[in-house]
C-alpha positions in Angstrom: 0.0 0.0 0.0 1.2 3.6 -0.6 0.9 5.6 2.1 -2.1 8.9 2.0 -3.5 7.5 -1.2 -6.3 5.7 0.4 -6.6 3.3 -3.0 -7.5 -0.3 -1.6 -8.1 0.9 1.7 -10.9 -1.0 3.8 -14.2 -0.5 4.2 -14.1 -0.5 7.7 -11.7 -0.4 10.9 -13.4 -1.2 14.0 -11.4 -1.0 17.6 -12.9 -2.4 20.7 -10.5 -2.8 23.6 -7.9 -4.5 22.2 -8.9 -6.1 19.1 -8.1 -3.6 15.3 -10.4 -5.2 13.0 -10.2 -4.2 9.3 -13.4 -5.2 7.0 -14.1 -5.0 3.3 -17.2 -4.8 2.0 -18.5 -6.6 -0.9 -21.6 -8.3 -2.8 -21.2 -11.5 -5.3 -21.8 -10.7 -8.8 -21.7 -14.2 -10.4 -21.2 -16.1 -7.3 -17.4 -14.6 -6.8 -16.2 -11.7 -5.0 -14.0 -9.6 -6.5 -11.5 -6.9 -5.2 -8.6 -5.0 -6.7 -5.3 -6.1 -6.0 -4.5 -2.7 -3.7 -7.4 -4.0 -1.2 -5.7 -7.2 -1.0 -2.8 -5.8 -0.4 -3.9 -3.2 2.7 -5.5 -6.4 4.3 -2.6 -8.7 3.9 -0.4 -5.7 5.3 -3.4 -5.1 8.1 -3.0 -8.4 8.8 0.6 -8.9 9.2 0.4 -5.8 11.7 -1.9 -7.4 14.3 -5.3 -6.7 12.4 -8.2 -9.6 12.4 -9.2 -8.7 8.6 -12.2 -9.9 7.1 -14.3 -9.4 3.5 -17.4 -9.3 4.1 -20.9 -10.1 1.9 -24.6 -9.7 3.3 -24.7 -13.4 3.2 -22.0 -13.5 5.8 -24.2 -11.5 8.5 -24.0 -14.3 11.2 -20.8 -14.7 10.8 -20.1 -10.5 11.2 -22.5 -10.9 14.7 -20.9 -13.5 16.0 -16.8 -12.0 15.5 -18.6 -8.7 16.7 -19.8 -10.1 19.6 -17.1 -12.0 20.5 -14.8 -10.5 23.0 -11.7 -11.9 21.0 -7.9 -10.5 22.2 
């Protein structure tokens, strides 16, 4: 990722106590999910730095509850 440009960046960063979580959001067109190589990038980087990173559909909503809810680090 390039620092300032904000290209790629996620969709969401979330903090609660001591958990970073980084989110993209996306839909399926076609049954896939697609996202550009700099948003893989930011979460792969995210990641590597401590971040729980997710990408996110609305069919993954139980799923987004239930790492919300959970206390976690």
């Amino acid at each position: 990722p390039v620092a300032a440009d904000r290209k790629g960046f996620p969709d969401l960063i979330l903090v609660r106590r001591k958990r970073l979580i980084a989110a993209e959001l996306k839909i399926k067109r076609g049954g896939r999910i697609k996202m550009t190589p700099e948003q893989w990038d930011w979460l792969e980087v995210l990641g590597r730095a401590g971040a729980e990173v997710y990408t996110w559909t609305p069919e993954d909503f139980d799923d987004i509850v239930e790492v919300l809810s959970d206390e976690g680090g």
